[in-house]
PDB file of N, H, CA, C and O in Angstrom:
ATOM      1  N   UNK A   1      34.822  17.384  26.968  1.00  0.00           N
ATOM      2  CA  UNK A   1      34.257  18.622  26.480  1.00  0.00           C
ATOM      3  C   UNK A   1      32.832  18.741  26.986  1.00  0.00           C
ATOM      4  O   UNK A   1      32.018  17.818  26.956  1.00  0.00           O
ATOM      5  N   UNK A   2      32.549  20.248  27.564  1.00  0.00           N
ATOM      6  H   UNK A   2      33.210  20.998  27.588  1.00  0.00           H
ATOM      7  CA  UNK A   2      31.288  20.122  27.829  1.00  0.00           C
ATOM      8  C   UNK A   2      30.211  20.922  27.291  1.00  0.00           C
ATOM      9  O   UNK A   2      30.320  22.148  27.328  1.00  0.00           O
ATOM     10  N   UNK A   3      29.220  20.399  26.813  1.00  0.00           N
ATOM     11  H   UNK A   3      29.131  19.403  26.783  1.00  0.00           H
ATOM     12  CA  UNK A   3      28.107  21.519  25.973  1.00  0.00           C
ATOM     13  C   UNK A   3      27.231  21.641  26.829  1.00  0.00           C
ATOM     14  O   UNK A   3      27.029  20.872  27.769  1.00  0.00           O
ATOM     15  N   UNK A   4      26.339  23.135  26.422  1.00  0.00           N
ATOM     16  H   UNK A   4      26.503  23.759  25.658  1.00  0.00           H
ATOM     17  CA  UNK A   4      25.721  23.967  26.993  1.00  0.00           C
ATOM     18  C   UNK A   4      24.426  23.163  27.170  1.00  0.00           C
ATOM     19  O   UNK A   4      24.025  22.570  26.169  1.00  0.00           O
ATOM     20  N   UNK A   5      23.821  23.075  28.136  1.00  0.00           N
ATOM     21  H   UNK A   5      24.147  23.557  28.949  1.00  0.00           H
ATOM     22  CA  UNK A   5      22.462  22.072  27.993  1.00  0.00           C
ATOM     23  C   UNK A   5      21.378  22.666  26.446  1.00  0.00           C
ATOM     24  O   UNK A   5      20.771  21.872  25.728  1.00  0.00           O
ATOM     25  N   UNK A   6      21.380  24.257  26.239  1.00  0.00           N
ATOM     26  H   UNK A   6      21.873  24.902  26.823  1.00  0.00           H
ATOM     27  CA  UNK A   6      20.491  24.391  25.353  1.00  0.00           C
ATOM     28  C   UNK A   6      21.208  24.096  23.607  1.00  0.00           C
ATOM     29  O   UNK A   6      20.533  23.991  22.583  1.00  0.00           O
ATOM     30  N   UNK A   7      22.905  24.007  23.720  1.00  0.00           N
ATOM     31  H   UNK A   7      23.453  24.093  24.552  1.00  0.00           H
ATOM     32  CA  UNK A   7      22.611  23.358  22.399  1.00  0.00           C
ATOM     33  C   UNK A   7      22.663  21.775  22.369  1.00  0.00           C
ATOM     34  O   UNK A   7      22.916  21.315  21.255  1.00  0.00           O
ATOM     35  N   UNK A   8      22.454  20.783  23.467  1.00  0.00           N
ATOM     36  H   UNK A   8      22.248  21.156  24.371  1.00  0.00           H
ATOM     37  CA  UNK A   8      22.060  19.948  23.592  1.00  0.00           C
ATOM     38  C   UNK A   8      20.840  19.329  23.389  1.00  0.00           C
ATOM     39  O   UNK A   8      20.445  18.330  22.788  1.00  0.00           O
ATOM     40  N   UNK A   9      20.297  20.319  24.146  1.00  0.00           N
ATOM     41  H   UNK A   9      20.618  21.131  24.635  1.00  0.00           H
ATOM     42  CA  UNK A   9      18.812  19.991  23.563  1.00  0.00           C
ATOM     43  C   UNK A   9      18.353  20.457  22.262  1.00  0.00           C
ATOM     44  O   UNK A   9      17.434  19.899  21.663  1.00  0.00           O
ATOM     45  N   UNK A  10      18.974  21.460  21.821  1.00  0.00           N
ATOM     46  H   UNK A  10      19.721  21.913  22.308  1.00  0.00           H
ATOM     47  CA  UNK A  10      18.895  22.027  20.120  1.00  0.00           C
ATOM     48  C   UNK A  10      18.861  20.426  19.066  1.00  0.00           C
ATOM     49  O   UNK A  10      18.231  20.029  18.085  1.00  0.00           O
ATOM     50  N   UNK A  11      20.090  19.818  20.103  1.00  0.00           N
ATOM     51  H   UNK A  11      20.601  20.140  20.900  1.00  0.00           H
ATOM     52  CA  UNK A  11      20.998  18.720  18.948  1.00  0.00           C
ATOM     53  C   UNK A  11      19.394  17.523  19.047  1.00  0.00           C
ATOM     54  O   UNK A  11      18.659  17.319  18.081  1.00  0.00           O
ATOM     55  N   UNK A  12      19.251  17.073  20.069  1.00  0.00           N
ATOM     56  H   UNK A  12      19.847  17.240  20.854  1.00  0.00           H
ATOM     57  CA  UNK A  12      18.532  16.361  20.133  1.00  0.00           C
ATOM     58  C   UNK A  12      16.927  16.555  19.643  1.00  0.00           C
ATOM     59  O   UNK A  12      16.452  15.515  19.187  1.00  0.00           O
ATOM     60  N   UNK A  13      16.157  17.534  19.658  1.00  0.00           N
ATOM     61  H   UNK A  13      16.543  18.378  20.029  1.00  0.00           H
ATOM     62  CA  UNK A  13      15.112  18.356  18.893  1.00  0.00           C
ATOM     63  C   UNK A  13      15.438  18.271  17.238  1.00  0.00           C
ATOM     64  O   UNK A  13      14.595  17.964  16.396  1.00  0.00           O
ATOM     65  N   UNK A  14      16.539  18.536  17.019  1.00  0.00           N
ATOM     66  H   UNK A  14      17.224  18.786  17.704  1.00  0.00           H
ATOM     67  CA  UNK A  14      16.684  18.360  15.682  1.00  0.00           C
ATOM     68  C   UNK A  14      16.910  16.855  14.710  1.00  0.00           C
ATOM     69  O   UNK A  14      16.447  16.588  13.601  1.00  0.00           O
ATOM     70  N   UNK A  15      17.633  16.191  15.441  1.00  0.00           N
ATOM     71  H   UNK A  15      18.009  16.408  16.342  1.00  0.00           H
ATOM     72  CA  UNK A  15      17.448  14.945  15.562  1.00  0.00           C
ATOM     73  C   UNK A  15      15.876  14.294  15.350  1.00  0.00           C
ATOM     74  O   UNK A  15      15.402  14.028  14.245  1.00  0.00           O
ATOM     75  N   UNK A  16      15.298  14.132  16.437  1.00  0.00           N
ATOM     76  H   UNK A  16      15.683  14.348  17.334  1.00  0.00           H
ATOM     77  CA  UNK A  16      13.564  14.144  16.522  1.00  0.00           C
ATOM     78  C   UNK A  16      12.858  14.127  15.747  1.00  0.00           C
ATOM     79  O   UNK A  16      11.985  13.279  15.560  1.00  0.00           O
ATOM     80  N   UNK A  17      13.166  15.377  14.927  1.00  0.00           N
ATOM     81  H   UNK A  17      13.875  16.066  15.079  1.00  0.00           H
ATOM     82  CA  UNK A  17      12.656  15.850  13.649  1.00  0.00           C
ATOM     83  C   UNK A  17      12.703  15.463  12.491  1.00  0.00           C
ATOM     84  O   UNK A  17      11.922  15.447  11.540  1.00  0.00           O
ATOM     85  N   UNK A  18      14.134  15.021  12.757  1.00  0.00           N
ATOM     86  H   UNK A  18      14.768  15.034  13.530  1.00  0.00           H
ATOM     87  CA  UNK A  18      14.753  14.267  11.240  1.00  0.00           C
ATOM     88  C   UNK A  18      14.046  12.711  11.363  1.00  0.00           C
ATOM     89  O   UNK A  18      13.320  12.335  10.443  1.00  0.00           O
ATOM     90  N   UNK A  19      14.284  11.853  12.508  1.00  0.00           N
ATOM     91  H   UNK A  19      14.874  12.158  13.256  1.00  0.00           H
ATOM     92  CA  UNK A  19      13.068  11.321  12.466  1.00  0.00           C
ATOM     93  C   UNK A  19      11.863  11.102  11.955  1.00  0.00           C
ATOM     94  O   UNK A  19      11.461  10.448  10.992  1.00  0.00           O
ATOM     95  N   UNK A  20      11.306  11.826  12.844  1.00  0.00           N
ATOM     96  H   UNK A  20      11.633  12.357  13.626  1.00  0.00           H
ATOM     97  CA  UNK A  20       9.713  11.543  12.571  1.00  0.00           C
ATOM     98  C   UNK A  20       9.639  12.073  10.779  1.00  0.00           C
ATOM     99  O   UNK A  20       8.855  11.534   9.997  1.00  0.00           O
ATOM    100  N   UNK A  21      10.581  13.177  10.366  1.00  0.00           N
ATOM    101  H   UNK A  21      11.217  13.615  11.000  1.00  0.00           H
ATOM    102  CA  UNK A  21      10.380  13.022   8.531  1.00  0.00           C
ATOM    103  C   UNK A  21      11.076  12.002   8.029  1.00  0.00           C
ATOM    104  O   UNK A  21      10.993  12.171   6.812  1.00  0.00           O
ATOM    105  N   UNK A  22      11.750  10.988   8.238  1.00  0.00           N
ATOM    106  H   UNK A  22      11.818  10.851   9.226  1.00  0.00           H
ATOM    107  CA  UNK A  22      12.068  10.141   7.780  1.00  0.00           C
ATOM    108  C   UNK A  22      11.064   9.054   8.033  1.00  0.00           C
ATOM    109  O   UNK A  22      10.860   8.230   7.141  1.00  0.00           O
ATOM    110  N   UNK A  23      10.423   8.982   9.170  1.00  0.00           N
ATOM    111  H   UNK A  23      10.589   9.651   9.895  1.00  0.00           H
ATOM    112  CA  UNK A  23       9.530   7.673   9.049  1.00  0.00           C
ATOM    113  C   UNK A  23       8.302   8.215   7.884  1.00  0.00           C
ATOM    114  O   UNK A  23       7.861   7.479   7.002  1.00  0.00           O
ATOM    115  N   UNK A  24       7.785   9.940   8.140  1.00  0.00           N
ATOM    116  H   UNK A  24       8.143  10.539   8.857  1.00  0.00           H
ATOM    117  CA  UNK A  24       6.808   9.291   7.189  1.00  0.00           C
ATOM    118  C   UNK A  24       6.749   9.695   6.097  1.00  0.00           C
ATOM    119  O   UNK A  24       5.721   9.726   5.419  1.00  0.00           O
ATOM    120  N   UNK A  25       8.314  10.228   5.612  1.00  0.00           N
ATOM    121  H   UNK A  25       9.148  10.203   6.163  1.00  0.00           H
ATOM    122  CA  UNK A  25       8.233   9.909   3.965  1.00  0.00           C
ATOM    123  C   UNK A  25       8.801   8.219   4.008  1.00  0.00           C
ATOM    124  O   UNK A  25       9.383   7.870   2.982  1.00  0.00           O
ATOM    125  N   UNK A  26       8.743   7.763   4.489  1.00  0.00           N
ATOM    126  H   UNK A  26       8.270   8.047   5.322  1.00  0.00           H
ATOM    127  CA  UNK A  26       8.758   5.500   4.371  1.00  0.00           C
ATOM    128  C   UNK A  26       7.309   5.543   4.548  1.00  0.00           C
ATOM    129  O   UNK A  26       6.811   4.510   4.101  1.00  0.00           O
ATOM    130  N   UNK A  27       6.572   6.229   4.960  1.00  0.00           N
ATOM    131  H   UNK A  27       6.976   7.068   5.324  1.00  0.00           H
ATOM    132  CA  UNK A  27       5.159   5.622   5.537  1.00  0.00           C
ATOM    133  C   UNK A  27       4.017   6.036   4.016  1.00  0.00           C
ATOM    134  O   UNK A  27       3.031   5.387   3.668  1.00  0.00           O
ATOM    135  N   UNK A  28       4.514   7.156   3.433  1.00  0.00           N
ATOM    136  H   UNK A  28       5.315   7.684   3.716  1.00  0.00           H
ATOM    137  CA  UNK A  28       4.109   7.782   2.312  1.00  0.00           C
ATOM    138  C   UNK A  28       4.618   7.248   0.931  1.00  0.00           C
ATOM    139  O   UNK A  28       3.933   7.328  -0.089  1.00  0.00           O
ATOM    140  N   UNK A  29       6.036   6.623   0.979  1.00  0.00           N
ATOM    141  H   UNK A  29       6.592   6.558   1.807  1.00  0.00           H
ATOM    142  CA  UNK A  29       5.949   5.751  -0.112  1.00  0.00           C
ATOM    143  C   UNK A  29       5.678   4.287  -0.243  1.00  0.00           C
ATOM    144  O   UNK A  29       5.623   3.616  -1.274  1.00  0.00           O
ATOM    145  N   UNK A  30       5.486   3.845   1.262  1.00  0.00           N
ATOM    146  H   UNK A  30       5.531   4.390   2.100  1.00  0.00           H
ATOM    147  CA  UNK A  30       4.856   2.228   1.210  1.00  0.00           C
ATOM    148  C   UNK A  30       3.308   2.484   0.602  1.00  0.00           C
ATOM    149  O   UNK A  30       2.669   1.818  -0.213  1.00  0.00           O
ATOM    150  N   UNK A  31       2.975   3.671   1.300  1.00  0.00           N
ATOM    151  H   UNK A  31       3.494   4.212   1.962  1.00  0.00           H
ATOM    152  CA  UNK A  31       1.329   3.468   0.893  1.00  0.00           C
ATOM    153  C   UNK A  31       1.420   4.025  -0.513  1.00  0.00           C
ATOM    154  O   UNK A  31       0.276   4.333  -0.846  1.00  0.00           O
ATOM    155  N   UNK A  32       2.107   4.236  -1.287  1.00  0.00           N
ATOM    156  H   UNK A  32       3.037   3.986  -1.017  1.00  0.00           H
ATOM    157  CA  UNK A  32       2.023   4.935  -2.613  1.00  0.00           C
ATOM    158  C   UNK A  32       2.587   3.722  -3.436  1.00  0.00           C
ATOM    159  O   UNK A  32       2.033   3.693  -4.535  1.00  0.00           O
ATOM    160  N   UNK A  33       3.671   2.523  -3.247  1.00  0.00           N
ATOM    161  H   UNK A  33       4.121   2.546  -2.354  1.00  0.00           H
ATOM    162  CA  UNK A  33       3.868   1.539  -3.564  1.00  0.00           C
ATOM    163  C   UNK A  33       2.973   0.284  -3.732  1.00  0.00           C
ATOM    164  O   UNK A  33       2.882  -0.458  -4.710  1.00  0.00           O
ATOM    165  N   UNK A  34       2.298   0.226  -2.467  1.00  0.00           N
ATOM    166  H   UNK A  34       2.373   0.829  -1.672  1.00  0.00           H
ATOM    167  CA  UNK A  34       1.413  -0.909  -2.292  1.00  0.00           C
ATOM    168  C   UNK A  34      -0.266   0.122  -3.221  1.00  0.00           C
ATOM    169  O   UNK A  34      -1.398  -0.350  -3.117  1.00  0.00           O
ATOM    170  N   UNK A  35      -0.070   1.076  -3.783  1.00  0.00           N
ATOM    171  H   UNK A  35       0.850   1.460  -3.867  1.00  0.00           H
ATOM    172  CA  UNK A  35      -1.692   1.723  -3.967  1.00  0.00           C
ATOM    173  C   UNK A  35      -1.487   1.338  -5.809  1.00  0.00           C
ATOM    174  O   UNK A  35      -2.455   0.876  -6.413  1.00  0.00           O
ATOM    175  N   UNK A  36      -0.215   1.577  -6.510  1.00  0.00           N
ATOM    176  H   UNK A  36       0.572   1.952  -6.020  1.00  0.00           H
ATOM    177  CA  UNK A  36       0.204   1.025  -7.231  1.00  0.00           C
ATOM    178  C   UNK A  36       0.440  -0.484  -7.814  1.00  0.00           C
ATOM    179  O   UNK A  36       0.153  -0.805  -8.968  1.00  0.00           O
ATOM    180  N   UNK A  37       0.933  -1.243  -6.968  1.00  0.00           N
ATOM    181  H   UNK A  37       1.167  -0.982  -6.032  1.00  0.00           H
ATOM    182  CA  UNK A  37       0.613  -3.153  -7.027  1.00  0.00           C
ATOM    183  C   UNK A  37      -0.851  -3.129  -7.379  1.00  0.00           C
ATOM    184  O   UNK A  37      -1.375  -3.483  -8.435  1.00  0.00           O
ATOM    185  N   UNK A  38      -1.575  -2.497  -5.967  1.00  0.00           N
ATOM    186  H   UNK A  38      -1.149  -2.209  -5.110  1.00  0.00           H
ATOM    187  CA  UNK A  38      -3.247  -3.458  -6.562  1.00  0.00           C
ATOM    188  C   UNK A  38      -3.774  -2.677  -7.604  1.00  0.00           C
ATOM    189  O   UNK A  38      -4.745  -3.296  -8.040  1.00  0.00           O
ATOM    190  N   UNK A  39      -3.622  -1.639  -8.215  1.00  0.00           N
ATOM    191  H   UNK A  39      -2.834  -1.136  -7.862  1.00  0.00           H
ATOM    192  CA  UNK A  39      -3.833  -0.960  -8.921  1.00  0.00           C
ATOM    193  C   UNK A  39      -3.573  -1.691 -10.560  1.00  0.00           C
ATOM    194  O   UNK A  39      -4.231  -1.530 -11.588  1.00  0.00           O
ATOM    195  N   UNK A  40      -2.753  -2.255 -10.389  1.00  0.00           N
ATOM    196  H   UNK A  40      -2.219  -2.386  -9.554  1.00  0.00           H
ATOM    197  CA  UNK A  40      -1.736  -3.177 -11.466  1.00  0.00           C
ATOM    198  C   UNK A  40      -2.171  -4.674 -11.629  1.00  0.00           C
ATOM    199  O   UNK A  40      -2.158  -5.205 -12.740  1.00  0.00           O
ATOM    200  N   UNK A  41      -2.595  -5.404 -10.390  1.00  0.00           N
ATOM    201  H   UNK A  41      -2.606  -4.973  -9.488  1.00  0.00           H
ATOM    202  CA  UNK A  41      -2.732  -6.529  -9.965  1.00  0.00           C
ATOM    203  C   UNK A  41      -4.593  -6.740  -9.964  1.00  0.00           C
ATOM    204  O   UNK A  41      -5.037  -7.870 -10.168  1.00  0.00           O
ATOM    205  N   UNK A  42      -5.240  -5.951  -9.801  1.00  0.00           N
ATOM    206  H   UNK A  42      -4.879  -5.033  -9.635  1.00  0.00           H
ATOM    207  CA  UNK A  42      -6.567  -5.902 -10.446  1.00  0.00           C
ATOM    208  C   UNK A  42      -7.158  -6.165 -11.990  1.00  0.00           C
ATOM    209  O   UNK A  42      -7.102  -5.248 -12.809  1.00  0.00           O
ATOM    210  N   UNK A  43      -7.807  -7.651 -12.394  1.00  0.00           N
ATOM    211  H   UNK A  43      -7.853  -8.396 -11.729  1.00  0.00           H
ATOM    212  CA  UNK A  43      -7.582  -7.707 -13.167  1.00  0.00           C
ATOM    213  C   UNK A  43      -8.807  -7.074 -13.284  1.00  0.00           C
ATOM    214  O   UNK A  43      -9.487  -6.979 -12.262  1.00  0.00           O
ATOM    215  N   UNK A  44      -9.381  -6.452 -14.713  1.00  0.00           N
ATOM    216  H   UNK A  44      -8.829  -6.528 -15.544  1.00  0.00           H
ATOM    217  CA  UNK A  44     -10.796  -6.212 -15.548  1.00  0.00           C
ATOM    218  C   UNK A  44     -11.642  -7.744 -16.005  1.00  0.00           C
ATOM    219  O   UNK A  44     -11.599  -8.644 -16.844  1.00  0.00           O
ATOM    220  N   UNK A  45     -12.195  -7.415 -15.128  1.00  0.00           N
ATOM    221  H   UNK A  45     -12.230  -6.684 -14.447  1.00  0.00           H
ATOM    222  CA  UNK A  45     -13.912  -8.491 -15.547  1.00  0.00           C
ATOM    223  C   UNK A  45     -14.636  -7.892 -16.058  1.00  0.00           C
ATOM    224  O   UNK A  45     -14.911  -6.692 -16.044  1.00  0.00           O
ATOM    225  N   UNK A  46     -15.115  -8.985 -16.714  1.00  0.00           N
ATOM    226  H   UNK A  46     -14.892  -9.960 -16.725  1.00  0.00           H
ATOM    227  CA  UNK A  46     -16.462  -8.548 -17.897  1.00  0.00           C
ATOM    228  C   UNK A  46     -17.650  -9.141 -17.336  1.00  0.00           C
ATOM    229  O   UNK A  46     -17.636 -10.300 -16.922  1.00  0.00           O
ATOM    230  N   UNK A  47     -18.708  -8.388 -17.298  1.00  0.00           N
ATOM    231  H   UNK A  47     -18.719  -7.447 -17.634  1.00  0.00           H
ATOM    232  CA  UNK A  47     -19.814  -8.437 -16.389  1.00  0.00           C
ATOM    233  C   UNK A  47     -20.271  -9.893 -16.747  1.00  0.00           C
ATOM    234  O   UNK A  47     -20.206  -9.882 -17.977  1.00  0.00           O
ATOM    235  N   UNK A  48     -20.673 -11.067 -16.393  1.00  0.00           N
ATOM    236  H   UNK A  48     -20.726 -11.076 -15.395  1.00  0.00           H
ATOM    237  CA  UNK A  48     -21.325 -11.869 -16.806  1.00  0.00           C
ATOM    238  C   UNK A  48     -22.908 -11.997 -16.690  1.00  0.00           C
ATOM    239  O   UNK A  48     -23.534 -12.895 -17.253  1.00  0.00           O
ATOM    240  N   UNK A  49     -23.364 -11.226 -16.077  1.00  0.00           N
ATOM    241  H   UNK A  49     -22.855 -10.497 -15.620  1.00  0.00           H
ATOM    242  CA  UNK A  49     -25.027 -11.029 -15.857  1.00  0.00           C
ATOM    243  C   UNK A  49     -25.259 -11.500 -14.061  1.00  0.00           C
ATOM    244  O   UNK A  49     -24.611 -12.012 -13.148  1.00  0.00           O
ATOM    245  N   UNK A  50     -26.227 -11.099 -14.247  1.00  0.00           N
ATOM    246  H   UNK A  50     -26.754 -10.683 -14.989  1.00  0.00           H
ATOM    247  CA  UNK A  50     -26.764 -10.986 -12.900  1.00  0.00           C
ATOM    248  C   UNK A  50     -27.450 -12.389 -12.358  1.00  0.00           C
ATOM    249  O   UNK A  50     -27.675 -12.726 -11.196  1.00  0.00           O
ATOM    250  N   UNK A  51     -27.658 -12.957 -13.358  1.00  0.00           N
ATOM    251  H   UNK A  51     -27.475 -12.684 -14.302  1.00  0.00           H
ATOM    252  CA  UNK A  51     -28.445 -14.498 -12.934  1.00  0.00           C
ATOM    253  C   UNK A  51     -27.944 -15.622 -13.713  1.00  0.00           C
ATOM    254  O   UNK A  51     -27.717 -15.733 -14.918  1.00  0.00           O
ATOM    255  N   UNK A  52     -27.800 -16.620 -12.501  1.00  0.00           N
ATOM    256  H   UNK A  52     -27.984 -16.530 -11.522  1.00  0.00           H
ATOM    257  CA  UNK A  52     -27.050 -18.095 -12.975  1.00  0.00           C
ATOM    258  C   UNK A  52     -28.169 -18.876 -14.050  1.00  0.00           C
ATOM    259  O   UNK A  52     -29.350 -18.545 -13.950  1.00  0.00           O
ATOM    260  N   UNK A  53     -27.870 -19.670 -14.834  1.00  0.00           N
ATOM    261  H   UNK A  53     -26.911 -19.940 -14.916  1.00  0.00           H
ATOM    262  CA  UNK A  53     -28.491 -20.244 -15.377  1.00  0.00           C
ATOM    263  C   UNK A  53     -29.185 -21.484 -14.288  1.00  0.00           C
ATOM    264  O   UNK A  53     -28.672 -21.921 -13.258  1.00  0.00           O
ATOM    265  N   UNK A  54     -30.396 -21.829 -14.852  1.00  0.00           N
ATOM    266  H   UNK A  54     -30.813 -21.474 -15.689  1.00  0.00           H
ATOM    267  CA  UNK A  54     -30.811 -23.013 -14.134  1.00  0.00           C
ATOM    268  C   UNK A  54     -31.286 -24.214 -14.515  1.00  0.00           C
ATOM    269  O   UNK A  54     -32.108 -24.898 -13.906  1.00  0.00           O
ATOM    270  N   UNK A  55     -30.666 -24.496 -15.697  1.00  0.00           N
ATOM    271  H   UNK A  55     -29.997 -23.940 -16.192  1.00  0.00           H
ATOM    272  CA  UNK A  55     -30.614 -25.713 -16.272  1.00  0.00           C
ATOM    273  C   UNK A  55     -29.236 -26.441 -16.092  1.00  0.00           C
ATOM    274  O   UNK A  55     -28.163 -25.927 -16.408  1.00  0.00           O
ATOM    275  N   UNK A  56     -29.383 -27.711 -15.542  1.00  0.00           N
ATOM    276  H   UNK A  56     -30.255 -28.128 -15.285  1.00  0.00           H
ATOM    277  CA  UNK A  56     -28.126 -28.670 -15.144  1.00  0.00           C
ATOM    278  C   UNK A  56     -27.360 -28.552 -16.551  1.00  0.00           C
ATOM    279  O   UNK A  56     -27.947 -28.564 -17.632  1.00  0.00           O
ATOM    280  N   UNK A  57     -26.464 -28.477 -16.448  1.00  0.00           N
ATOM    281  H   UNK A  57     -25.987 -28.467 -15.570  1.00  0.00           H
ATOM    282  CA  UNK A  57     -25.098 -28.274 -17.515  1.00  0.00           C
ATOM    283  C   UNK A  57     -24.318 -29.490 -17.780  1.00  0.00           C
ATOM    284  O   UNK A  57     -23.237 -29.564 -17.196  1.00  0.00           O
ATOM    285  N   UNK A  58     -24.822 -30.908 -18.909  1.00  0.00           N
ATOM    286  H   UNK A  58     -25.700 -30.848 -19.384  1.00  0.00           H
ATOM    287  CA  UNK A  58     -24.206 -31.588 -19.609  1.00  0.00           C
ATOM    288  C   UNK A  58     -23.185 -31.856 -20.070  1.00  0.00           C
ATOM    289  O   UNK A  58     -22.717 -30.741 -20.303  1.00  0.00           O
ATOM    290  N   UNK A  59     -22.216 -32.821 -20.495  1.00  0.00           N
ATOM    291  H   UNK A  59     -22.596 -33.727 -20.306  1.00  0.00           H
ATOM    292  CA  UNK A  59     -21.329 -32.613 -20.773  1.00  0.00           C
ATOM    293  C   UNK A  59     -22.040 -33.395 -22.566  1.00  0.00           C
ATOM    294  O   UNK A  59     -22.814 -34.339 -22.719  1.00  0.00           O
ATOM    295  N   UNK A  60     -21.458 -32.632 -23.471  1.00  0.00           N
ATOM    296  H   UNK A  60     -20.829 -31.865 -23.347  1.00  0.00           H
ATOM    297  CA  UNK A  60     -21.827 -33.174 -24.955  1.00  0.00           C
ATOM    298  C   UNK A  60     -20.593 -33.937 -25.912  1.00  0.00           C
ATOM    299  O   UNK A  60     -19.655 -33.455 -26.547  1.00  0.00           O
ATOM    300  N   UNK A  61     -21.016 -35.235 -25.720  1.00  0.00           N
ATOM    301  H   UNK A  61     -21.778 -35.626 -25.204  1.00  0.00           H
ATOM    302  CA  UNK A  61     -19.820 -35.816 -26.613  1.00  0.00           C
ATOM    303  C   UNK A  61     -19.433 -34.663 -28.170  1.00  0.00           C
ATOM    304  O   UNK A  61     -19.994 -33.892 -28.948  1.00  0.00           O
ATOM    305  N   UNK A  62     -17.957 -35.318 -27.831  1.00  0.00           N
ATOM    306  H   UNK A  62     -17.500 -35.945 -27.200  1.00  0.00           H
ATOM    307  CA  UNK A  62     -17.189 -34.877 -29.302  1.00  0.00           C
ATOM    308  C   UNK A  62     -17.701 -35.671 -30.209  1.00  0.00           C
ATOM    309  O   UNK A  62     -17.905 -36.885 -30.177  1.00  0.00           O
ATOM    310  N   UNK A  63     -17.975 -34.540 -31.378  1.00  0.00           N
ATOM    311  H   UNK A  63     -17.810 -33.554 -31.404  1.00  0.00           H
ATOM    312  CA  UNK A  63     -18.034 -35.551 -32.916  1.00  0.00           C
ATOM    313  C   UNK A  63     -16.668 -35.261 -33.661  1.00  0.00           C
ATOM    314  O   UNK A  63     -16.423 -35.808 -34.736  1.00  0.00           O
TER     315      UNK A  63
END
């Protein structure tokens, strides 16, 4: 059977298309997946101050 070169190239253009929207709705939910993890995976710290202490740190027997 033989097709017309222009709905050949129709077939293949459309094709193309379906493509490239298939890669970047994958490309739009990896980055919406992975923005979620660290989002989740970030833990909350509590500020501890801005300056280390500078007295050597002992260890104090148990009573």
């Amino acid at each position: 059977m033989l097709m017309h070169p222009e709905l050949m190239l129709n077939l293949v253009n459309d094709r193309h298309r379906e493509m490239i929207a298939e890669a970047d709705r994958s490309r739009l939910l990896s980055a919406a997946r992975l923005a979620r993890r660290t989002r989740r995976a970030r833990p909350v710290k509590e500020p501890t101050g801005s300056l280390a202490s500078c007295e050597p740190s002992a260890a104090v027997p148990a009573r």
